[in-house]
TORLOVEX-15709 format. One record per residue (C-alpha): x, y, z; residue in one letter. Coordinates in pm, whole numbers, plus 50000, padded with zeros to 5 digits. Example, Ala and Ser with C-alpha at 12.3 -4.5 7.8 and 13.67 -1.06 7.14 Angstrom:
<pts>
512304955050780a513674989450714s
</pts>
This chain:
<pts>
647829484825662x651319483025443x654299496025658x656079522325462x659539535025462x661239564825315x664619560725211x666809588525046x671039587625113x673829599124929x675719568525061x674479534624901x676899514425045x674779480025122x671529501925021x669909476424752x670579448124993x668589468025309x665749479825091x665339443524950x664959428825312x662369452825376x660439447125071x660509409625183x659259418025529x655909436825389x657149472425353x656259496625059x659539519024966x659209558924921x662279574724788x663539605124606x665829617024330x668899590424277x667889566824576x664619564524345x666609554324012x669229532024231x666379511324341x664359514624023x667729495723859x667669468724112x664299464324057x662549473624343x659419492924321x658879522624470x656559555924531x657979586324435x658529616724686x656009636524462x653479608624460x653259609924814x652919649024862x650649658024541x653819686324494x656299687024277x660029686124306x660959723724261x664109744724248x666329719424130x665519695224388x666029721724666x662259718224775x661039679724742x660609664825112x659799701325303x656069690125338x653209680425579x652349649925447x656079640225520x656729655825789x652799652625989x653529616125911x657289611526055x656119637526372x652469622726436x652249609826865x650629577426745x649159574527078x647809611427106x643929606126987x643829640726826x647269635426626x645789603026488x642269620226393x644379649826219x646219626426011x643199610625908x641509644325799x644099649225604x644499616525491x648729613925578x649619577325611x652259570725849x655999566025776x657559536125986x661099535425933x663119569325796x666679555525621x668219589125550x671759600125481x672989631825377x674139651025083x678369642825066x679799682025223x682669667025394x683889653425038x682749685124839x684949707925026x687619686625011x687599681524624x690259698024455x689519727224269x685979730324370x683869759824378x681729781024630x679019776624481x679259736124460x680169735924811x676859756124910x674679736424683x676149704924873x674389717725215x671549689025262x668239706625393x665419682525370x667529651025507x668259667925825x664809676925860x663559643125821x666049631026021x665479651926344x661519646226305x661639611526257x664549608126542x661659632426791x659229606726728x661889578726798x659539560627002x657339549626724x659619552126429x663389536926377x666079561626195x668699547926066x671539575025911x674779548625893x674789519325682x676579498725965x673069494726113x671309481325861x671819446025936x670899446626310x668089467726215x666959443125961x667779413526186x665239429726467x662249434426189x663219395726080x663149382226426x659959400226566x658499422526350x659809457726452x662559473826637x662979474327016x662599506927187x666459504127311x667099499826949x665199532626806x666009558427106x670139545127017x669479550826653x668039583526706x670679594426946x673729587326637x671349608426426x671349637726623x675069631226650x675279631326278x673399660326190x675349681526474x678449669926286x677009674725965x676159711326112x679839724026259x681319711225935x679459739225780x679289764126022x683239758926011x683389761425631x681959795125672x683459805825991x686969799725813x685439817325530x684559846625708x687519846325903x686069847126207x688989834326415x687059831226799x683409831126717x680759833227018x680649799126972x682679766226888x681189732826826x683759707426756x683359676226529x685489644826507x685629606426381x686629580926631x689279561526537x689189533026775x688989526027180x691789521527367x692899494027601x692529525127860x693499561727928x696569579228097x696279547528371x694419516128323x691779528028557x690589548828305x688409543127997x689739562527690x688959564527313x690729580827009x689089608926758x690619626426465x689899658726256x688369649625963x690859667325739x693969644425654x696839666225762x700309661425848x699449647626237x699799614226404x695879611026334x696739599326016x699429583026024x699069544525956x699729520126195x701329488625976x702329464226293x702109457726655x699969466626977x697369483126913x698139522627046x697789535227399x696519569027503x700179574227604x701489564427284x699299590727094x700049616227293x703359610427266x703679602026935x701819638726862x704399655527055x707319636026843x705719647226524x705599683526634x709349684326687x709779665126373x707939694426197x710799721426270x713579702826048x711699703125714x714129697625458x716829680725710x717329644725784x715829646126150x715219617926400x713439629526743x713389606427053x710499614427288x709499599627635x706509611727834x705689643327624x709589657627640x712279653327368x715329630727499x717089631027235x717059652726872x719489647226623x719909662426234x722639647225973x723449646025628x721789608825627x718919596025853x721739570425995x723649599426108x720369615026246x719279586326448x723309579126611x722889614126724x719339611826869x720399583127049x723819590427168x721999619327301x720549604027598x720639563127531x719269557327893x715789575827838x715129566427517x714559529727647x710939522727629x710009557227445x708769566827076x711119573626781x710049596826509x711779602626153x710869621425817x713119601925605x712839558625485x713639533525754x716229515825620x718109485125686x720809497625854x718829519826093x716569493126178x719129468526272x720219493926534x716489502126627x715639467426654x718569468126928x716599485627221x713509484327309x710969515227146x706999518427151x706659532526845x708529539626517x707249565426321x708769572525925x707329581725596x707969544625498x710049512525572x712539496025322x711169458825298x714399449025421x713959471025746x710709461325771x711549425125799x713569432126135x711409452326294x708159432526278x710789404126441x709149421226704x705879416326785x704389445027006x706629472626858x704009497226694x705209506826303x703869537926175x703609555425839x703549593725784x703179611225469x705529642325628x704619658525306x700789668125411x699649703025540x700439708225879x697959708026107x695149732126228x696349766226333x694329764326665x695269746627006x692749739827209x693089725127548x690049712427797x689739719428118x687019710528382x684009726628220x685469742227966x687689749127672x691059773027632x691689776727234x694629797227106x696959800626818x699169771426772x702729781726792x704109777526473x706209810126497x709189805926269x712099825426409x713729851126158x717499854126214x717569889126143x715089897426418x718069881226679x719419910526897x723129900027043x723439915727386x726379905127429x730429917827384x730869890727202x729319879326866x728429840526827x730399823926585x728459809726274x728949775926391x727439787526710x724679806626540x723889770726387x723629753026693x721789780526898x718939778926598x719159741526660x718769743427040x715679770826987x713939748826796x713879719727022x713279738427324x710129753927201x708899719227288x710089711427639x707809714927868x708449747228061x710859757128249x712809746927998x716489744927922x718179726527574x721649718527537x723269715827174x726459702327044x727429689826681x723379694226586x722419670526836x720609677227200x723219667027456x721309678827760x717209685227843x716069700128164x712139699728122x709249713728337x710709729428679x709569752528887x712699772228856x714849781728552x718469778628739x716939739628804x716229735028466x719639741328371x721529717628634x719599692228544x720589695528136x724109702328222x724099672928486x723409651028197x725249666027949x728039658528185x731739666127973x730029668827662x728559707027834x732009720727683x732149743527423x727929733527355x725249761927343x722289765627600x718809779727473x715729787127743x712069788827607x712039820527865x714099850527986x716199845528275x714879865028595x718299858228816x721929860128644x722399821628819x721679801828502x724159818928309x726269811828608x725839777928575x726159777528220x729649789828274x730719765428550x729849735228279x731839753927959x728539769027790x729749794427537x726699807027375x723319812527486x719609819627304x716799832827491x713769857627453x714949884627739x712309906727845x712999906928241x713659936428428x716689920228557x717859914128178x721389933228240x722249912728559x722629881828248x724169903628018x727149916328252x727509879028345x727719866527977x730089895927922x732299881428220x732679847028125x733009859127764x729529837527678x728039852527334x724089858127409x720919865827172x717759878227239x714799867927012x712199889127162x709649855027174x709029832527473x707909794227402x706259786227751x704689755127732x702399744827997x
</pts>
């Protein structure tokens, strides 16, 4: 008997090319709707749906493949006697090979200006379902859902007639992977709709962008997946020269964007090592940015990741190209710049459009067996919700440089204490177990430049002995959330050493 396959996809990338090679190896072609008139073009004959079910194509093409003798033939245990004998009394022929894509969601809701209604009437029904019964019944039939697979598929059926079992449970394994993609796209769509912000339920749905060379230490395998939404996020950012990235790198390179993200609208450069800023600078150009960022701490940013959101020029690069860096991230290179840095040969070159939507609203973080989502914190601070506890007022220049210094700190892993001068970080004490230790290590390498700078903490003080410290090293202006019990302790101390303080009333902890 003729082998038959049934082939309907919204993708025809490489279709008329696959369909031929199965033509040549014996097989008789079913398809449907515009997979029909694609191949009908190319001249290849095939059966229509209809032809094969005795049932017409009805509500617009909603109801076309939702039938028994499609599915009895894609679900029939070819080696259960009484399947067999049932297909015969209803005389179903079997389907052999199912190449099935689906209807293009991902792209619908993503076209501009499109409606509901569109997006709704993009929701595939029949593919899925011949997709999951042909992938239950792998071990007699081959699904194929990518057009990547075509040619080994087509090589197997070439070389020996039909597809190894190997072959068809893999294939069927990607399928179920697609249409539990294909699935959480919609069920987000309509989740977001609905605004239901922490359903009873989350399934999460990503593209891999490529393996890595390993994970967090080479003893570990590691790969990298991205949202499918372009959105202003090192996911899409494009890699133009160099290495290819290391788990380190992207994580790094994430947390460098994030910083990046509070100076829209300001020529900002951030220097990042190990998931902590070492050095943030703004200026009037993105020269004057980047002398500040690296002035800032030149010994740390050796060896770390440099993010911008204005050109690379060639005056910037000649002073990049100087030190050693992992990556270099920028909305663009001038060719000139680029010229000098790709002198380099592992240095990693990134591109950013910084003028995408930010990314999602929702953090989540995995733990062993499970998953902690929250809201990201993208909380803007409003100047007139600042509450000066203080005898004295800060200056405006002060003001300036405390907004600076609360901006950057919100990013330091906690405990956290930021040191600001001249719109540049001039000390960062990141991730101790006590606040007071936080702060000697900024001020320790701040060093002289501590005078007359400002201090801001990502959390209240619970003991008067940061402000303390602050004073020793020349600190004359402070922002912090308060909130502690012992709030008044700090306050009488500021008042001493005539140190202006604010309270924002909001806490950036950072774990």
């Amino acid at each position: 008997m003729m082998k038959r396959a049934l082939v309907s996809v919204s993708d025809k990338t490489n279709l008329v090319t696959f369909v031929s090679g199965l033509v040549e190896l014996g097989y008789e072609i079913i398809s449907t709707g515009g997979t029909k008139s694609a191949l009908d073009q190319a001249g290849i004959s095939t059966i229509g749906i209809s032809d094969v079910t005795g049932f017409p194509e009805i509500m617009d093409g909603r109801v076309k493949t939702l039938h028994p003798k499609v599915h009895g033939a894609l679900l029939c245990v070819r080696d259960n006697a009484s399947h067999v004998e049932q297909l015969k009394q209803l005389q179903i022929d079997y389907i052999d090979l199912v190449c099935v894509n689906l209807y293009p969601f991902k792209e619908t809701v993503q076209k501009e200006g499109v409606t509901h209604e569109e997006i709704i009437e993009n929701i595939d029904i029949g593919g899925p379902s011949m997709l999951r019964s042909a992938s239950k019944n792998y071990r007699f039939i081959p699904v194929i859902c990518d057009p990547s697979d075509y040619d080994g598929v087509l090589a197997e059926l070439q070389e020996t007639g039909e597809t190894s079992l190997s072959t068809r449970e893999r294939l069927a394994a990607k399928v179920f992977r697609h249409t539990a993609r294909y699935d959480a796209m919609i069920a987000d769509y309509l989740s977001k709709r609905t605004q239901e912000k922490f359903p009873e339920s989350i399934t999460l749905t990503f593209d891999k962008v490529q393996d890595l060379r390993y994970g967090e230490n080479p003893h570990q395998q590691a790969a990298f997946y991205r949202n499918m939404n372009p959105q202003y996020s090192l996911a899409n950012a494009k890699q133009l020269h160099g290495k290819e990235l290391s788990y380190n790198n992207i994580q790094d390179g994430n947390a460098a964007i994030e910083i990046l993200k509070e100076f829209e609208g300001q020529c900002a450069v951030v220097g990042l090592k190990h998931m902590n800023p070492c050095g943030v600078g703004i200026g009037n150009t993105i020269e004057e940015a980047w002398d500040k960022a690296y002035e800032a701490d030149p010994v740390s940013i050796f060896g770390g990741i440099v993010a911008m959101n204005e050109e690379v020029n060639k005056s910037v690069a000649e002073k990049l190209a100087n030190i050693f860096l992992e990556i270099i991230i920028a909305p663009s290179f001038s060719e000139e710049a680029f010229a000098i840095l790709t002198k380099k040969k592992n240095i990693r070159l990134m591109v950013l459009d910084v003028t995408l939507q930010p990314s999602a609203k929702r953090k989540i973080t995995h733990v062993n067996d499970g998953l902690l989502v929250q809201d990201m914190d993208d909380h803007q601070l409003d100047v007139k919700a600042l509450t000066c506890v203080t005898k004295r007022q800060p200056s405006a220049e002060e003001m300036e440089q405390l907004l600076f210094a609360w901006k950057v700190v919100k990013h330091v892993k906690s405990n956290a204490i930021v040191l600001v001068k001249d719109h540049m970080t001039i000390g960062v004490g990141a991730g101790q177990m006590n606040r007071v230790g936080a702060a000697k290590i900024a001020i320790e390498q701040a060093q002289e430049k501590a005078e007359g700078s400002v201090m801001g903490s990502d959390a209240f003080f619970p003991m008067s002995d940061t402000v303390e410290a602050a004073a020793q090293a020349g600190i004359t202006a402070i922002i912090q959330p308060g909130g502690s019990i012992k709030d008044q302790l700090s306050i009488d101390a500021c008042d001493q050493h005539n140190i202006a303080m604010v309270f924002t009333g909001v806490r950036h902890f950072k774990h």
